[in-house]
N, C-alpha and C positions, 0 to 999 in steps of 0.2 A: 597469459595474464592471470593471476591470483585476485578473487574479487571478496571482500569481504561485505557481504550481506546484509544488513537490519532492516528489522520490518517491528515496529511497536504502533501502528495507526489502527488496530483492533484490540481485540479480546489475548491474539496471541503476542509474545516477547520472544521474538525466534531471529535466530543467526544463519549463515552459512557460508563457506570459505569453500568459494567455486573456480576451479582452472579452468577456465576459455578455451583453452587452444584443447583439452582433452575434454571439450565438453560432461566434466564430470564433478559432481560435488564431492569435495573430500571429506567436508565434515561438514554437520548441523545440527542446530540445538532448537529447540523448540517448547515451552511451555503455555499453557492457555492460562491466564492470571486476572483476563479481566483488568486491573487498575494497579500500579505500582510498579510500570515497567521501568522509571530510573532506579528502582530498588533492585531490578533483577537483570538486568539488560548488560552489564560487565560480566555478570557470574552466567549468563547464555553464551556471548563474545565467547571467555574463557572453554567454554565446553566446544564448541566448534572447533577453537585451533585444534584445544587435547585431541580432537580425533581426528581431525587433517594431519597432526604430526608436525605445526605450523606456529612459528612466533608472529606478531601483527609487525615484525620487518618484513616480512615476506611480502607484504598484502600491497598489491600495483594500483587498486581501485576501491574505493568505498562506491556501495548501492544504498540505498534507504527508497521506503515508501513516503513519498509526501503526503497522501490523503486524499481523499476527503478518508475523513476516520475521527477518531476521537481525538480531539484537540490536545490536551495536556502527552497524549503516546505521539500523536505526531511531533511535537516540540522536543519531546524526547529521544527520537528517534535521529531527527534533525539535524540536533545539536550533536548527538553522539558520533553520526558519522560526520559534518564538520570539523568537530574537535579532532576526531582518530584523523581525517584528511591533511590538518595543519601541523600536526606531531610528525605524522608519515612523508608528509612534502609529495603527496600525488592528491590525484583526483577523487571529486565525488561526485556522482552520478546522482538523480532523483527518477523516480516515477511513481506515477499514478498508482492507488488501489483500483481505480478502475480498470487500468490498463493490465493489471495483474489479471484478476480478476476474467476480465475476457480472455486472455491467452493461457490462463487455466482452464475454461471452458473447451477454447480451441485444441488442446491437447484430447480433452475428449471424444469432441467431435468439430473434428479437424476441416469439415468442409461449412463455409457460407459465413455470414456477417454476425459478430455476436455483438448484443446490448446486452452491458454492464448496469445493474440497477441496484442501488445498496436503500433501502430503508431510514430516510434520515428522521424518521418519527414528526411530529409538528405537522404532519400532514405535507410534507413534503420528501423526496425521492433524489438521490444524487444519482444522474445520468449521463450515458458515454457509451455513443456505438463505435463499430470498429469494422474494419472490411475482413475479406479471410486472410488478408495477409497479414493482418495487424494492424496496419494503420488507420489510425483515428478516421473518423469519419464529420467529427464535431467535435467540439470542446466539450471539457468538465461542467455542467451545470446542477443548480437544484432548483427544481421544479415544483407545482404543486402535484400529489397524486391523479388529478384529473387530467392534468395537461401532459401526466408522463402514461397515463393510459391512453392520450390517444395518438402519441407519439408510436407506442406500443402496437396496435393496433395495423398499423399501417407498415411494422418493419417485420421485413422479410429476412429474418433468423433466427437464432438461438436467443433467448433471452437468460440471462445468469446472476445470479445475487440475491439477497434477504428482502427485497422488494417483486421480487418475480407474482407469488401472490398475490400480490395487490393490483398485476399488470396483467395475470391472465389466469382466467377462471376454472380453467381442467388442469392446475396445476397438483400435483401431489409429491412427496416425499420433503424432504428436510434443507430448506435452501438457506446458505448462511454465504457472510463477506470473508470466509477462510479460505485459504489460499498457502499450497505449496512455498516454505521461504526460496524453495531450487528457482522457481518461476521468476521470484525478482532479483535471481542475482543472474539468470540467464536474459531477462531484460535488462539489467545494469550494465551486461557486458555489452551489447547492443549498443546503448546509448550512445549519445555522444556528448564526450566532457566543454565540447566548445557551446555550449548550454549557460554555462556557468554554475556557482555554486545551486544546490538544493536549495526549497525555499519551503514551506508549507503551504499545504492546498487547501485551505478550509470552506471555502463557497460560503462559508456565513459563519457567523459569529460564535465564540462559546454559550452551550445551553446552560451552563451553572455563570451566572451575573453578579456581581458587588451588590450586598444590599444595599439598597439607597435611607435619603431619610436620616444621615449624621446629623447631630447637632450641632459638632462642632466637624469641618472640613476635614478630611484624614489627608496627611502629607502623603505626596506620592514620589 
C-alpha cells in the first residue's frame, strides 16, 4: 500500500510517500515555515512524489495529523488530504500530533509508557499518555499547567514534547512538538479507515478571535 503523508498542524509543511508492505519511505519533503502552509503544501506533495518516482494515481491512502496544533495548518492539512481522498476515490486516515509525537519518543527509547505534552501557551498543556505498545492510554485533553504537573508526577515514563519543562524540573536540552513526517505515515498505515473521514482535533478554540464591537452587524 502507497501512503501519501501531510502533516501542517506545526511550525513544519512536510509530506511523504511511504510503501507499507516494504516499510520504507520513498520520498519526503519537509520545510519549517511557521504560517502559510496552503501556500506551500502542493509544491511539498510535488517534491515527495519527484523523489518516490510517483504520480498521486499511485497513492492507495491519505495520512494527515489532526492536532491538537495550530488551527488554521490543521484545516489545511485536513482539507488537503480530504480533497486528494475524493479526486483519488480511496482512503484517508487521521492521527493525533500526540500520538506522533509519543511513538517518535518510542523510536528512541523504545521501552515503557511515554506522555505526550505539547505547550499550548494560556497556561494550559495539550495531554496524552500512551502504553509501550502504543496504545492510548487516555484521550486528548488540555489541561491547566498545574493539573498536568501532577498528572506528571505520578506517571511512570518518558515524558516528550515542548511542555516537558514545565512538567519536570531536571529537564535540560531543546524540547520541541517536531516530529519525523516517516512517523505519520507509518501510523497512517496502521490506522484504520473504518474510523471515517479525518476531522480536526483542536481541544479549544482559535487564539486569534473576530474583533468584536461592529457598529453595524457583519453578514456572515
Amino acid at each position: 500500500m502507497i501512503i501519501l503523508a501531510l502533516d501542517t498542524a506545526g511550525v513544519d509543511c512536510a509530506a511523504a510517500v511511504y510503501d507499507s508492505g516494504r516499510d520504507t519511505v520513498l520520498g519526503e519533503a519537509s520545510d519549517m515555515i511557521g504560517k502559510g502552509h496552503a501556500e506551500h503544501l502542493i509544491g511539498i506533495v510535488d517534491r515527495a512524489l519527484d523523489q518516490a518516482g510517483l504520480a498521486l494515481s499511485h497513492i492507495d491512502r491519505l495520512a494527515v495529523t489532526i492536532g491538537p496544533g495550530s488551527f488554521t495548518g490543521i484545516r489545511v492539512g485536513v482539507a488537503a488530504a480530504r480533497g486528494f481522498a475524493l479526486s483519488l476515490n480511496v482512503p484517508a486516515v487521521g492521527v493525533t500530533t500526540l500520538q506522533v509525537m509519543a511513538s517518535a519518543q518510542r523510536d528512541k527509547t523504545p521501552h515503557g509508557a511515554v506522555l505526550a505534552a505539547m505547550d499550548a501557551k494560556r497556561d494550559e498543556i495539550y495531554l496524552q499518555s500512551f502504553a509501550a505498545d502504543g496504545s492510548p492510554l487516555d484521550t486528548p485533553q488540555a489541561v491547566s499547567v498545574a493539573e498536568a504537573q501532577v498528572f506528571a508526577a505520578g506517571f511512570d515514563g518518558e515524558i516528550t514534547g515542548s511542555a516537558t519543562p514545565l512538567l519536570k524540573a531536571d529537564t535540560f536540552g531543546d524540547h520541541t512538538n517536531r516530529y519525523p513526517i516517516s512517523v505519520v505515515a507509518r501510523l497512517g498505515a496502521a490506522a484504520s479507515p473504518d474510523a471515517g473521514k479525518p476531522k480536526p482535533l483542536y481541544l479549544r478554540g482559535p487564539d486569534a478571535k473576530p474583533q468584536a464591537g461592529y457598529a453595524i452587524a457583519r453578514r456572515v
